[in-house]
C-alpha positions in Angstrom: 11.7 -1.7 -13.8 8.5 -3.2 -12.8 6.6 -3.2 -9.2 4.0 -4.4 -8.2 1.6 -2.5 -5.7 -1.2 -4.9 -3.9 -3.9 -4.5 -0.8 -5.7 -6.4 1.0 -7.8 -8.2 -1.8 -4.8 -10.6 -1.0 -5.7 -11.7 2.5 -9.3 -11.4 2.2 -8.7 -14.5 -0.3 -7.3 -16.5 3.0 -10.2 -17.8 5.7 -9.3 -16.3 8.6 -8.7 -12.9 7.0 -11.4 -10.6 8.8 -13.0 -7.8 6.5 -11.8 -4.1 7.7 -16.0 -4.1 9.1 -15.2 -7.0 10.9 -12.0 -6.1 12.1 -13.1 -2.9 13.7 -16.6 -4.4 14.8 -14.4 -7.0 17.0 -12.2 -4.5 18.6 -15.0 -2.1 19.4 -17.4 -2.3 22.7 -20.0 -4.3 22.0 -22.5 -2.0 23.8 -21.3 1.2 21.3 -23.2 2.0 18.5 -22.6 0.1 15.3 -19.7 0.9 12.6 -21.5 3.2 10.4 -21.6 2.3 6.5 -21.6 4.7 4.0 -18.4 6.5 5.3 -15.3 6.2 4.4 -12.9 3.5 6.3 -10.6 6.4 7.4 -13.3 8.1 9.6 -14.6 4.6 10.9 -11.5 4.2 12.5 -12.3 7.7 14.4 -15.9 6.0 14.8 -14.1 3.5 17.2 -10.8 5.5 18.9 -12.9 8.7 19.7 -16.0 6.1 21.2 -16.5 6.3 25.3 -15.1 3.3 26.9 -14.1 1.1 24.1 -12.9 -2.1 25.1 -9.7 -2.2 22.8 -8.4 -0.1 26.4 -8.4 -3.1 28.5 -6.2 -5.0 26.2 -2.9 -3.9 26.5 -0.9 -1.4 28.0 -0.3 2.7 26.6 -2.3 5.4 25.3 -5.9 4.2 24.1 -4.2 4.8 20.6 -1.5 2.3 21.0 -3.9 0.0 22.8 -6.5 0.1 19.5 -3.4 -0.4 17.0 -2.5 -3.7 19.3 -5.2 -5.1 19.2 -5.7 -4.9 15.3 -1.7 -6.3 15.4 -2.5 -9.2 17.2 -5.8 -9.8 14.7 -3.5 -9.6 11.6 -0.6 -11.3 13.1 -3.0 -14.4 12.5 -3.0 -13.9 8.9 -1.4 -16.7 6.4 -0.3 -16.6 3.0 -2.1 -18.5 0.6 -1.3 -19.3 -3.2 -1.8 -16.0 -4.5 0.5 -14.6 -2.9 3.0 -17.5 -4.1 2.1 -16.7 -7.7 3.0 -12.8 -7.7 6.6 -13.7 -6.2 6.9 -16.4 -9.7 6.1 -13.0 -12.1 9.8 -12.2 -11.9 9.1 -9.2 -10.0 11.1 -8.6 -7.4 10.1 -4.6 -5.7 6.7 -4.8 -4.1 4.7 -1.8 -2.6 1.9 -2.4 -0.2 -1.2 -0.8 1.9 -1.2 -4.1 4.6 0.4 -3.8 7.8 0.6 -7.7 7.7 3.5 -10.5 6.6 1.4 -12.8 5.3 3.3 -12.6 1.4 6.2 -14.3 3.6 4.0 -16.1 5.8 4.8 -14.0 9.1 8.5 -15.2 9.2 10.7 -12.5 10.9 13.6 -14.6 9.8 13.6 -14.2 6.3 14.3 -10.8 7.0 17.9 -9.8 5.8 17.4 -6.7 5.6 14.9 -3.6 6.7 14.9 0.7 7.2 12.6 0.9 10.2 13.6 4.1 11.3 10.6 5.9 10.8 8.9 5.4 14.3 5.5 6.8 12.7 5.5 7.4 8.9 6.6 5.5 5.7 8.6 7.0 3.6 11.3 4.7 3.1 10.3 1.8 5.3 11.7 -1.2 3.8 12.3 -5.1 4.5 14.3 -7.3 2.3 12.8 -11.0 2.5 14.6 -13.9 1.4 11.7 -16.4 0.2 13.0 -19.7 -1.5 16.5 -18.1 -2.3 15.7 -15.3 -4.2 15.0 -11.6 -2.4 12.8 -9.8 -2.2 12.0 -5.6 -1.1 8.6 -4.7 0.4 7.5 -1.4 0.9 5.1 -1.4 3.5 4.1 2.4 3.2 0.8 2.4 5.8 3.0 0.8 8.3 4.3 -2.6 10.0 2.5 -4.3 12.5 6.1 -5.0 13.8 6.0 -1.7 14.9 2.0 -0.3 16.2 2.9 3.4 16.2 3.6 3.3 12.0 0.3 1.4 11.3 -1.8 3.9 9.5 -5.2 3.6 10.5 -7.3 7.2 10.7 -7.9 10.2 9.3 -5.3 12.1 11.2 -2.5 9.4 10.3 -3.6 10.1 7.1 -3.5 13.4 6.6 0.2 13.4 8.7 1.4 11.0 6.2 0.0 13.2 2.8 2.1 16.2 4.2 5.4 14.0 4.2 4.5 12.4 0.5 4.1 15.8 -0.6 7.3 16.9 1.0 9.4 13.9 -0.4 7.9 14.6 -4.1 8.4 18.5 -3.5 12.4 17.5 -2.9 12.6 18.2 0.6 15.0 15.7 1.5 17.4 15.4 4.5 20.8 15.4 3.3 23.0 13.6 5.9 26.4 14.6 4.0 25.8 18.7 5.4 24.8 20.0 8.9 23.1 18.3 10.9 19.1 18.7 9.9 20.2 20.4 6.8 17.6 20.2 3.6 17.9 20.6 0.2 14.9 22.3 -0.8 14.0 21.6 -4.2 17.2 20.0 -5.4 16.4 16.7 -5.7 12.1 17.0 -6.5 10.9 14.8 -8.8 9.7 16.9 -11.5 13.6 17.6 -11.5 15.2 14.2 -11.3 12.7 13.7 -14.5 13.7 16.6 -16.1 17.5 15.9 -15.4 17.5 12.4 -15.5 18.7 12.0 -12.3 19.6 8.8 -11.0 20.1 8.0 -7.1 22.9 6.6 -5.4 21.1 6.8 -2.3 23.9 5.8 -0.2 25.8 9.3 -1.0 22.1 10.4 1.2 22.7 8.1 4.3 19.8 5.5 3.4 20.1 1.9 3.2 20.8 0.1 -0.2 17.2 -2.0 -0.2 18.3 -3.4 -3.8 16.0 -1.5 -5.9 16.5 2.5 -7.6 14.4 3.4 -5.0 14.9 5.7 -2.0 11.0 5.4 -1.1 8.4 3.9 -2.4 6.7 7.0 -3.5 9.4 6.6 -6.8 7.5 4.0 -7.9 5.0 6.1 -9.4 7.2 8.1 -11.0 10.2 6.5 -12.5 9.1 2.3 -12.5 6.0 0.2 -14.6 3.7 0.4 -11.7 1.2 -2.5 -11.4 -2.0 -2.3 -8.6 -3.7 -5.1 -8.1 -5.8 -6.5 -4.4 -7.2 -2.3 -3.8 -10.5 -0.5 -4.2 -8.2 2.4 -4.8 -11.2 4.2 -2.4 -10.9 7.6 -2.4 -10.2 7.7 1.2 -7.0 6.7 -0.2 -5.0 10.0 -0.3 -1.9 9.4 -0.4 -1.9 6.9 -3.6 -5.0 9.5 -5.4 -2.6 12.2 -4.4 0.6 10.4 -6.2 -1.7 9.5 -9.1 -2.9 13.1 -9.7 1.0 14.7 -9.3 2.0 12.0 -12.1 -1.1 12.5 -14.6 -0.1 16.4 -14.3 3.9 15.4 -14.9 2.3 13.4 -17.4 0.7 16.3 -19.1 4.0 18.0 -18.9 6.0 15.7 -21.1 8.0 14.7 -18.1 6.9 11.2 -16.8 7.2 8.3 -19.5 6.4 5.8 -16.9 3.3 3.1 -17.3 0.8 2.4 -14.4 -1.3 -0.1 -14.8 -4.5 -1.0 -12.2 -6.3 -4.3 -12.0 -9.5 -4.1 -11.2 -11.0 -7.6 -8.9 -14.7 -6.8 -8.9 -17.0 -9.1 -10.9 -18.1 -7.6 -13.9 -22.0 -7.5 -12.9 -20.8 -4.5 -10.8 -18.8 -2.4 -12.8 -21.5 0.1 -12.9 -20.8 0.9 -9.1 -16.9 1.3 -10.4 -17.4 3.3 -13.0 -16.7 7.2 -12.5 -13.4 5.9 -10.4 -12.2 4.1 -13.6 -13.0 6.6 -15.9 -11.0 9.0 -13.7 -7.9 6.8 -13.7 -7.9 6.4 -17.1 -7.8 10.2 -17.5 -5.3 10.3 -15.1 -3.3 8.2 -17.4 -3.5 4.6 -16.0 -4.1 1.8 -17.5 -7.6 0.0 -16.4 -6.7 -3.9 -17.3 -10.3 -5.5 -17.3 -10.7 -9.3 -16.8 -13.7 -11.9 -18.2 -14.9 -13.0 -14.9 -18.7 -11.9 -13.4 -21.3 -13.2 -10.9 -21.1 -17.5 -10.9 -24.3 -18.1 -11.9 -25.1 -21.1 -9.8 -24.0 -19.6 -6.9 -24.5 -16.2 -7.3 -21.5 -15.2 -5.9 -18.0 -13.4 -7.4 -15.5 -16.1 -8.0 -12.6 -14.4 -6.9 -10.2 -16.7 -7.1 -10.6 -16.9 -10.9 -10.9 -13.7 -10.7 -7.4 -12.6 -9.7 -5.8 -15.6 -11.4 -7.1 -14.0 -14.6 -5.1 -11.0 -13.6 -2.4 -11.9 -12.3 -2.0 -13.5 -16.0 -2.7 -9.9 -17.1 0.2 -8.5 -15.2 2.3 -11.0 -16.7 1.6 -11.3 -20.1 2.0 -7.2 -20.1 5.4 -7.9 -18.3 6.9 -10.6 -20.8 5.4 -7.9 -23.9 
C-alpha cells in the first residue's frame, strides 16, 4: 500500500497562498512587535495569541483562541488548487495524509465529500474525509486539523504537545474499544510493535470506527505498516508529532519488526542543501529514504524553480511506485 504525505509546499505553489510569516503577520496588531525569525513556527503562533490586544479579537466571536483560528480559516478558505495537486491524484494513489488545514487538493468543494470521521472536536487521530474527485475516491487524513472545524486546527506549542501525548497513546495501544464497557481500554493489546509482531490486521469496524476505505484506523499506521511518501514539508523539527513517528519506526526498524519503506522528497534547490544537511543525514539514519532531484538556483533569475522542482519529484514518487 502506498500513501502519500504532503504540506504546504503545495499551496505555496498557488498565488494567493500566503507564507505561514505572512499569514501570522496579517492577523497580528499591526502596532505589536514583529513575528520573530529564528524560532520555530510553533512558538510564533504563541508570539501572536499570548500578544496584548491583538486585533485577530475583533474579528469574530469566542475565546481570543477561537477568534485567532478564524481568522487563519477564513485566510486559507481562499486557497485554490492548482496543477500539482491534480498530478498526485493521477499517481494511482489513492490514501493521502496531510499537515494543511485547507481543501485546496479538492478545490474547497464540501460536496465531494461522501464520507468523513469528524468526531474528534480537537485532536486528529482518525479524522478522515472521503472525496470523490472525477469518479474515483479518495481518503484524506488531515491530522493537524480541518479548517471545517477551528477548534482541531493545530497551530501552537500547546496543541502540539496535546496532540504528541494522544500519537503516543495510539502507537502505545491504548485504544477505546467500543464492543466492552463504556470507556473501556485495552492497554497494550493492540500497540503497534504488536500488530507487527503478530501480523495483526484490522477490521476496524469490530472497534466502532468508520470504514474510510483504506487498512487504516488512523493515520499514524501509515508509518508503520504502508510505503510512506513525503513530499511539500521542511520536515522542521518543530514537527513533533511526524519526528516522533519517525524515531518510534527507525527503533521498530532496528528491531526487525517494521519492513515498511518511507521515502521523503526533498523541494529545496540544490544551491541550499548545505543548510539541509544534518536533517537529511538524520533521516537517512532513521531509515528513510532521501530521494534527491536535478533542479538548483535558475541562473538567469536567480531564483528556485519550484515548479520543476516538484514535477521532478513527483516523477520520483512515481517511477519508485510503478518499480
Amino acid at each position: 500500500m502506498n500513501v502519500i504525505l504532503f504540506g504546504n509546499g503545495f499551496n505555496l505553489l498557488s498565488r494567493d497562498c500566503p507564507s505561514w510569516h505572512e499569514l501570522l503577520t496579517n492577523i497580528s496588531n499591526k502596532d505589536q512587535a514583529p513575528i520573530l525569525d529564528g524560532i520555530p513556527p510553533t512558538l510564533q503562533y504563541e508570539q501572536v495569541y499570548l500578544a496584548p490586544h491583538a486585533s485577530f479579537s475583533t474579528l469574530s466571536e469566542g475565546e481570543d483562541e477561537t477568534k485567532l483560528k478564524e481568522a487563519v480559516k477564513r485566510r486559507l478558505s481562499t486557497v485554490k488548487t492548482n496543477k500539482f495537486y491534480e498530478r498526485l491524484l493521477t499517481l494511482g494513489v489513492t490514501t493521502f495524509l496531510t499537515t494543511n488545514y485547507d481543501h485546496a487538493i479538492y478545490n474547497s468543494m464540501e460536496e465531494n465529500v461522501v464520507g468523513k470521521n469528524s468526531s474528534e472536536k480537537i485532536y486528529s487521530i482518525r479524522r478522515w474525509k472521503k472525496v470523490k474527485i472525477k469518479e474515483s475516491n479518495y481518503t484524506i487524513f488531515q491530522f493537524h486539523g480541518d479548517i471545517t472545524n477551528v477548534r482541531s486546527i493545530m497551530l501552537g506549542l500547546d496543541h502540539y504537545g496535546g496532540a504528541l501525548a494522544k500519537v503516543q497513546d495510539y502507537v502505545k495501544g491504548y485504544f477505546i474499544d467500543k464492543t466492552k464497557e463504556k470507556d473501556s481500554k485495552s492497554e497494550g493489546q493492540f500497540s503497534i510493535s504488536k500488530r507487527l509482531a503478530s501480523h495483526i490486521d484490522f477490521d476496524s469496524s469490530k472497534y466502532g470506527f468508520t470504514d474510510n476505505g483504506t487498512s487504516l484506523v488512523s493515520w499514524i499506521d501509515a508509518f508503520f505498516f504502508a510505503n510512506l511518501h513525503i513530499i511539500g514539508i521542511t520536515l522542521d523539527f518543530s514537527e513533533i508529532d511526524i519526528w516522533w513517528l519517525l524515531s518510534r519506526r527507525a527503533r521498530l526498524l532496528k528491531s526487525g519488526l517494521a519492513e515498511n519503506q518511507i521515502y521523503y522528497y526533498p523541494t529545496f534547490p540544490l544551491s541550499e542543501i548545505h543548510l539541509h544537511l544534518p536533517k537529511l543525514r538524520l533521516l537517512e539514519r532513521m531509515g528513510v529514504n532521501v530521494v534527491y532531484h536535478r533542479q538548483t538556483i535558475d541562473i538567469e533569475t536567480g531564483y528556485a524553480d519550484y515548479p520543476k522542482i516538484y514535477n521532478e519529484q513527483i516523477d520520483n514518487i512515481q517511477k519508485i511506485i510503478n518499480d
